[in-house]
C-alpha positions in Angstrom: 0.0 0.0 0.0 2.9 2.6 0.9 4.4 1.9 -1.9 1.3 2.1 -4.1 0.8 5.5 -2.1 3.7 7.1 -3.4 4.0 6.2 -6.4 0.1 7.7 -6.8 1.2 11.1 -5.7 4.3 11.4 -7.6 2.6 10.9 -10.8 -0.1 13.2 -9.6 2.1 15.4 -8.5 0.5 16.3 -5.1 2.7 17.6 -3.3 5.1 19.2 -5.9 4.4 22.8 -5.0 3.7 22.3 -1.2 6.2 22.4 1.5 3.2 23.3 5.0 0.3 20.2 5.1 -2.7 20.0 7.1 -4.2 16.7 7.2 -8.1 16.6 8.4 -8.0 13.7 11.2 -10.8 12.2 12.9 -9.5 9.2 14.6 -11.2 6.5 12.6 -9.1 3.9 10.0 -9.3 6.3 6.9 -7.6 9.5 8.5 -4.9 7.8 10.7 -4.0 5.5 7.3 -3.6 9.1 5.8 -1.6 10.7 9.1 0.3 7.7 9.2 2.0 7.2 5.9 2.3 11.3 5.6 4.0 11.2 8.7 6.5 8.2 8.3 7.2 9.7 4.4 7.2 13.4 5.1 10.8 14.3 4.1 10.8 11.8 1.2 7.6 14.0 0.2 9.5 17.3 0.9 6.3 18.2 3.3 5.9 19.1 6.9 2.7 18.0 8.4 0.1 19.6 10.9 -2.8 17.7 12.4 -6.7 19.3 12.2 -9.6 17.5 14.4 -13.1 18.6 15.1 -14.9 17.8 17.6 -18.6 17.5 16.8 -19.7 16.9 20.0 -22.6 14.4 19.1 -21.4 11.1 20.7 -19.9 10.3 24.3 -16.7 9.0 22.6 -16.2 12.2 21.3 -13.8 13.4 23.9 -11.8 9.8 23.5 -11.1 10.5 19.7 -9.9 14.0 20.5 -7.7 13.2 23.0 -6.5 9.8 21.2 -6.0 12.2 17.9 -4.0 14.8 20.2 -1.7 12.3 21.9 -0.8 10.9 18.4 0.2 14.2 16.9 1.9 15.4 20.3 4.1 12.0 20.5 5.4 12.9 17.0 5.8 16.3 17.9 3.6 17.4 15.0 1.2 20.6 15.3 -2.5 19.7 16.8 -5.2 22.0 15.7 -9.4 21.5 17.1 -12.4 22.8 16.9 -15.9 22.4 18.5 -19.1 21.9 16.6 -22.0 23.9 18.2 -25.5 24.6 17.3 -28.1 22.2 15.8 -26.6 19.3 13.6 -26.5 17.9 10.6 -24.6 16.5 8.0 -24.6 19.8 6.1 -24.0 22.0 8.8 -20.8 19.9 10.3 -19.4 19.5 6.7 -19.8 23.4 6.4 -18.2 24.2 9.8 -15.3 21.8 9.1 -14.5 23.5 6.3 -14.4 26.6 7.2 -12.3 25.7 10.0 -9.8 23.9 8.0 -9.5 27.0 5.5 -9.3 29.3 8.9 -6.0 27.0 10.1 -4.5 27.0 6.5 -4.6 30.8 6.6 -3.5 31.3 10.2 -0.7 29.2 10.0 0.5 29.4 6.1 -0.7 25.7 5.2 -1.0 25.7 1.6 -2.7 22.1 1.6 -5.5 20.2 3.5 -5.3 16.8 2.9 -8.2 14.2 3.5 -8.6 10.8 3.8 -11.5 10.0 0.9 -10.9 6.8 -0.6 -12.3 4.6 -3.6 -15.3 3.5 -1.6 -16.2 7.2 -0.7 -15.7 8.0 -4.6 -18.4 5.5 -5.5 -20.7 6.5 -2.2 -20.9 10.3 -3.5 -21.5 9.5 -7.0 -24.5 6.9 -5.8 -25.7 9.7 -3.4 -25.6 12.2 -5.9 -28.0 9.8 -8.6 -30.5 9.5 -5.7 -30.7 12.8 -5.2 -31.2 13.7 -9.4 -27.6 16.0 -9.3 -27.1 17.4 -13.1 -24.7 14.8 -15.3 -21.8 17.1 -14.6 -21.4 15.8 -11.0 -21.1 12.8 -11.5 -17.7 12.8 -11.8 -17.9 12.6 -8.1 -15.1 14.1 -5.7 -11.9 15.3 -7.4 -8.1 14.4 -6.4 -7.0 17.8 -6.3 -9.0 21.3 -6.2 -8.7 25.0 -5.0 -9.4 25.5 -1.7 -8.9 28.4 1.0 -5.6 29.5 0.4 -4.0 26.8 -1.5 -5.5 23.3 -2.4 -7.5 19.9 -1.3 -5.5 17.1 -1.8 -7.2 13.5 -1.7 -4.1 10.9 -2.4 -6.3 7.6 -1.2 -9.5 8.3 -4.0 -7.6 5.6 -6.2 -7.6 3.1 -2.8 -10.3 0.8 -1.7 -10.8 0.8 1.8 -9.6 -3.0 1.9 -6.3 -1.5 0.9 -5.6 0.9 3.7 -3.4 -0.6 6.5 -4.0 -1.8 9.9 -3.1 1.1 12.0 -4.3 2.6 15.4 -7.2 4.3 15.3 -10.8 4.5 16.8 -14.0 3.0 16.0 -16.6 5.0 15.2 -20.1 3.5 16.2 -22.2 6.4 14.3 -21.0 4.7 11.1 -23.4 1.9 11.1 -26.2 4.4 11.8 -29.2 4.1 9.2 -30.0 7.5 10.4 -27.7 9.2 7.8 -27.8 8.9 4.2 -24.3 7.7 3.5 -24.3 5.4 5.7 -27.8 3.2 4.0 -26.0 3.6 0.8 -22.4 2.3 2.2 -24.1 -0.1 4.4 -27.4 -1.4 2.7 -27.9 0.0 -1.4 -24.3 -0.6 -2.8 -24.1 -3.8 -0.7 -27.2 -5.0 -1.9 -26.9 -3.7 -5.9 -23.5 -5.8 -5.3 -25.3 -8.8 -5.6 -26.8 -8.2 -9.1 -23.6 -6.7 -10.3 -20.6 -7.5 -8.3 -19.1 -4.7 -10.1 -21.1 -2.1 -9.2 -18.7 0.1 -7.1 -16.4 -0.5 -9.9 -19.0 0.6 -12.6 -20.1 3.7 -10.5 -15.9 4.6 -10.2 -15.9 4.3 -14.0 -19.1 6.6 -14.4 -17.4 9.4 -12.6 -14.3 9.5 -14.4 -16.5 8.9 -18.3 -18.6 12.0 -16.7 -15.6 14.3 -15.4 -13.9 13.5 -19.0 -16.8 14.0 -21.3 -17.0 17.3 -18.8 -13.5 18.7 -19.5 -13.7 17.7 -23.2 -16.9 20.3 -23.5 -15.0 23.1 -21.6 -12.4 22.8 -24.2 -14.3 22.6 -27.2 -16.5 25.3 -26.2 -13.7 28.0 -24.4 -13.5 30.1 -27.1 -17.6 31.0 -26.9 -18.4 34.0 -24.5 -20.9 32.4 -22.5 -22.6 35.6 -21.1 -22.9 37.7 -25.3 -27.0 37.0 -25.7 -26.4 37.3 -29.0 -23.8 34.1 -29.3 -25.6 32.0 -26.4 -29.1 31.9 -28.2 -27.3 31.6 -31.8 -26.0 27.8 -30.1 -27.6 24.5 -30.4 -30.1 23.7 -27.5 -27.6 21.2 -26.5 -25.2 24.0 -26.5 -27.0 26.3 -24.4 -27.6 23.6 -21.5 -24.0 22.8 -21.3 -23.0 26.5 -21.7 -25.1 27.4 -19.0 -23.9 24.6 -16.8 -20.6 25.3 -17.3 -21.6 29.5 -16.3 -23.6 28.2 -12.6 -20.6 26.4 -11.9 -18.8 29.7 -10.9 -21.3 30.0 -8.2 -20.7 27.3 -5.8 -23.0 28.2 -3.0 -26.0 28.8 -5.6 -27.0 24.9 -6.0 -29.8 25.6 -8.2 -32.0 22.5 -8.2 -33.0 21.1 -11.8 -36.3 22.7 -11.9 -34.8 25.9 -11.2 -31.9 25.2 -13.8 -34.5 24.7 -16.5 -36.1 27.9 -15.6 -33.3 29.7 -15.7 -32.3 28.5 -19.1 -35.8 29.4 -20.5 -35.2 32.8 -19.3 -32.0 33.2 -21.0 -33.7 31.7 -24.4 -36.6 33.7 -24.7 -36.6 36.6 -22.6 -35.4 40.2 -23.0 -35.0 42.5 -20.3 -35.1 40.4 -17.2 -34.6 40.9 -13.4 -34.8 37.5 -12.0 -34.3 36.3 -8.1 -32.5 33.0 -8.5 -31.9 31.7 -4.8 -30.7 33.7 -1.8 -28.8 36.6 -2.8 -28.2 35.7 -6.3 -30.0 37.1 -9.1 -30.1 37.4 -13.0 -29.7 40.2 -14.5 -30.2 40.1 -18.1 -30.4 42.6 -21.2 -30.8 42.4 -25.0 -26.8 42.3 -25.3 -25.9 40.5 -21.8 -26.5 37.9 -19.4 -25.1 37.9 -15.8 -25.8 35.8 -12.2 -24.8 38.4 -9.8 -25.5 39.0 -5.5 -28.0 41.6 -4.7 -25.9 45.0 -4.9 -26.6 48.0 -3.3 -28.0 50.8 -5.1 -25.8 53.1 -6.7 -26.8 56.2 -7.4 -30.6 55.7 -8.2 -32.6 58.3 -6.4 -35.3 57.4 -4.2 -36.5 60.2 -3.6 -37.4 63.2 -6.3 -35.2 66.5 -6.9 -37.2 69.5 -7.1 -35.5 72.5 -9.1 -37.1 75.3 -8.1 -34.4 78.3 -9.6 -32.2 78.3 -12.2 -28.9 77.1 -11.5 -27.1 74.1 -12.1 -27.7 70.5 -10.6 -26.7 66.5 -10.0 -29.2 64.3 -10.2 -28.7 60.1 -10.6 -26.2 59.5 -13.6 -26.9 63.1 -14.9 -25.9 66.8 -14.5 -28.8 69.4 -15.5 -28.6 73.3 -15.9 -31.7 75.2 -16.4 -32.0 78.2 -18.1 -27.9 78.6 -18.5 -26.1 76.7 -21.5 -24.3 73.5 -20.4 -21.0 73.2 -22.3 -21.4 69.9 -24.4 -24.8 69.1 -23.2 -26.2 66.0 -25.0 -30.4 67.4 -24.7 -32.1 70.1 -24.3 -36.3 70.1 -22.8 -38.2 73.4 -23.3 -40.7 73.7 -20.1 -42.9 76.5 -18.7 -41.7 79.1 -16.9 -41.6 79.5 -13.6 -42.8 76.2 -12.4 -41.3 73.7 -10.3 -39.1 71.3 -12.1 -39.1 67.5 -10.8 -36.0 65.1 -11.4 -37.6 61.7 -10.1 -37.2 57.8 -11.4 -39.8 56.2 -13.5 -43.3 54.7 -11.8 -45.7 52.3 -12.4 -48.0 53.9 -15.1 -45.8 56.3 -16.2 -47.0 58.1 -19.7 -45.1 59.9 -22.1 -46.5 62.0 -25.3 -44.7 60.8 -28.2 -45.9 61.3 -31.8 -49.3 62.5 -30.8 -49.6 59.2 -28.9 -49.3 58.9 -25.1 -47.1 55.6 -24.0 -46.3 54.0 -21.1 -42.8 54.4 -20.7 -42.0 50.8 -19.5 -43.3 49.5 -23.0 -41.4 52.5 -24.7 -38.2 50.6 -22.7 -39.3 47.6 -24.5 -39.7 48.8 -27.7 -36.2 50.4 -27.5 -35.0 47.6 -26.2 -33.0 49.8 -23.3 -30.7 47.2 -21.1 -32.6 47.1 -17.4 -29.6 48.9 -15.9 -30.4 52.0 -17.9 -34.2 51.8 -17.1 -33.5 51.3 -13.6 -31.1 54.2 -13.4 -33.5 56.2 -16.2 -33.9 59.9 -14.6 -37.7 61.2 -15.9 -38.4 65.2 -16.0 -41.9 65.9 -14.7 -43.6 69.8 -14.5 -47.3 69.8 -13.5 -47.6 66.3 -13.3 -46.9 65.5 -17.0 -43.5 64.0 -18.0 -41.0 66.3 -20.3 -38.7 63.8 -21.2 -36.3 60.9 -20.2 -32.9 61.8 -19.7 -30.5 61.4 -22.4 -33.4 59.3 -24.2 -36.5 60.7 -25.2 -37.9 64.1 -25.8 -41.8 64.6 -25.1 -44.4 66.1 -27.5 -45.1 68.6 -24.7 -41.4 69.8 -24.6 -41.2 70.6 -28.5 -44.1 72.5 -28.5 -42.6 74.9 -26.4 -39.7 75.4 -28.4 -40.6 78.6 -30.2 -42.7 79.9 -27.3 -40.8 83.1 -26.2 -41.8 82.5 -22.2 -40.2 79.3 -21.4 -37.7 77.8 -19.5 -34.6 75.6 -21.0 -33.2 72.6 -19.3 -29.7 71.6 -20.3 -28.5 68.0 -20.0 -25.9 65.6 -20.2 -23.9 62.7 -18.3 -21.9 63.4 -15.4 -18.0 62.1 -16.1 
């Protein structure tokens, strides 16, 4: 086995560009295999090693694996590193803490690597759980040998070993395995076992799923780098097939969305038939999409959308939203020019529900002008209207009202100079 071990992470090259290791123990046969043979092999690896336990505090043993975990680290004179679980449990939430834990250590104390202990049977375990729960294709490929994580990388060296591999060390026996109450365990202990005896390959045939899926994967990220993903014009111009792998591809840059299929779907529908669109996803992500654009982006906060209106009451000159507006005194460069009455309040406000505009004789609601003009949602949202005596004037930088040109040649008015702020 140790000689399979190296031999596995020398033609991986593991370890190439890490000197400072933390290895995730929990006591049980997997981790101390993996704490074990770093240990004895650590300066034929060019590594040093560090030791991270957590302590979920669900069982009474609990306390016995953290001080068994300790001792072995401390009679080696390797670093020991713990943390406590607290608050309600589950599976989620203790994989979640650990994590952020480990990245925490590997920041704190310049580790540039967490190992763990994941092994074949593992591999074959999360690709099983991940059919019963109806994941997207693209995960199949299971758990990968090396990613990004924190501030350097998660190494698993022991994904190519089954578990009958691994050696007889010390280590402590964790009763919670044999639990029905959590999901790996009925697929470890009941599924695969009992799927075994129709196909005695069947860990062997899921292993060779994930690594057909996580090649066809990296095959379609090749052959379709050079398309920009997020250009409407070149995402809807794509096969159908196209559009569902581009797309997958795109969510995958969002690891904490986890969009479930249905939601997926609806996304992509969106994106195929949809213009303008302002779309809550899950949480704090959204879509934001225009005729020329796509993006999944958090919430942001507003910019400089007003909330409240801007009354111009004198002549002078004024900010308002993206805009700079001088009335009755020329604006060098100004990009539009309203004619209003004189001597009435001037309101700088953003657009409302039922919103009107006279334009060629007609009176339209400015959200279906937007339409029509296909103006990107950004712009509407950020759209600065010009209102006197309740009727709208114009649109900044965008349209000029019936109202406003009939004024022109009227020798009472006022004049309101626009253009964009730099």
């Amino acid at each position: 086995m140790e000689e399979k071990f190296l031999k596995v992470t020398q033609e991986g090259h593991f370890f190439d560009k890490h000197e400072s290791v933390l290895i995730a123990v929990s006591g049980g046969n997997d981790s101390m295999n993996l704490a074990h043979i770093l240990y004895k092999y650590q300066a034929f690896l060019g590594i040093r090693i560090g030791i991270a336990h957590v302590n979920h505090q669900q069982r009474s043993e609990s306390i016995a694996e953290e001080v068994f975990v300790k001792n072995w680290a401390e009679k080696r004179g390797l670093p020991f590193h713990v943390s406590y679980f607290e608050g309600k449990f589950s599976e989620e939430a203790a994989r979640k803490m650990r994590y952020e834990f480990f990245a925490t250590i590997m920041r704190d104390y310049q580790y540039t690597a967490l190992v763990t202990a994941h092994h074949a049977g593992d591999q074959a375990e999360t690709i099983f759980m991940r059919l019963i729960r109806g994941s997207r294709f693209m995960h199949m490929s299971g758990i990968k040998s090396v990613q990004p994580f924190a501030t350097g990388e998660l190494i698993r060296p022991l994904l190519s070993f089954k578990k009958e591999e691994l050696l007889e060390v010390e280590h402590m026996e964790d009763r919670s395995n044999s639990s029905p109450i959590y999901l790996r365990n009925r697929v470890r202990n009941d599924y695969i076992p009992m799927l075994e005896k129709e196909n005695p390959q069947f860990t062997h045939t899921l292993l060779n799923l994930g690594r057909e899926a996580e090649i066809l994967y990296q095959a379609v990220i090749e052959l379709t780098r050079p398309i920009d993903i997020t250009d409407v014009t070149v995402f809807q111009a794509q096969s159908q097939a196209v559009r569902y792998i581009l797309l997958q591809q795109y969510v995958e840059q969002f690891p904490e969305l986890q969009l479930t299929r249905n939601q997926f779907e609806q996304l992509l529908t969106i994106l195929e038939t949809k213009a303008n669109y302002h779309h809550h996803l899950k949480g704090d992500y959204y879509l934001v999409k225009d005729y020329q654009h796509f993006a999944i982006t958090k919430i942001q906060p507003k910019t400089d959308r007003q909330a409240e209106q801007y009354v111009i009451e004198s002549e002078g000159v004024f900010q308002y939203g993206s805009f700079i507006f001088s009335l009755n005194k020329p604006l060098e460069q100004a990009t539009q020019i309203l004619y209003l009455q004189a001597n009435k309040p001037v309101i700088l406000r953003g657009r409302r529900a039922g919103d009107r505009i006279l334009l060629n004789s007609l009176h339209k609601k400015i959200r279906r002008y937007f339409i029509d003009e296909k103006v990107p949602k950004k712009v509407r949202d950020e759209a600065v209207l010009i209102e006197q005596d309740g009727k709208i004037y114009g649109i900044a930088n965008m349209a000029i009202s019936d109202l406003s040109k009939s004024l022109k040649n009227d020798i009472i008015k006022a004049t309101l100079y626009i253009k964009m702020k730099e």
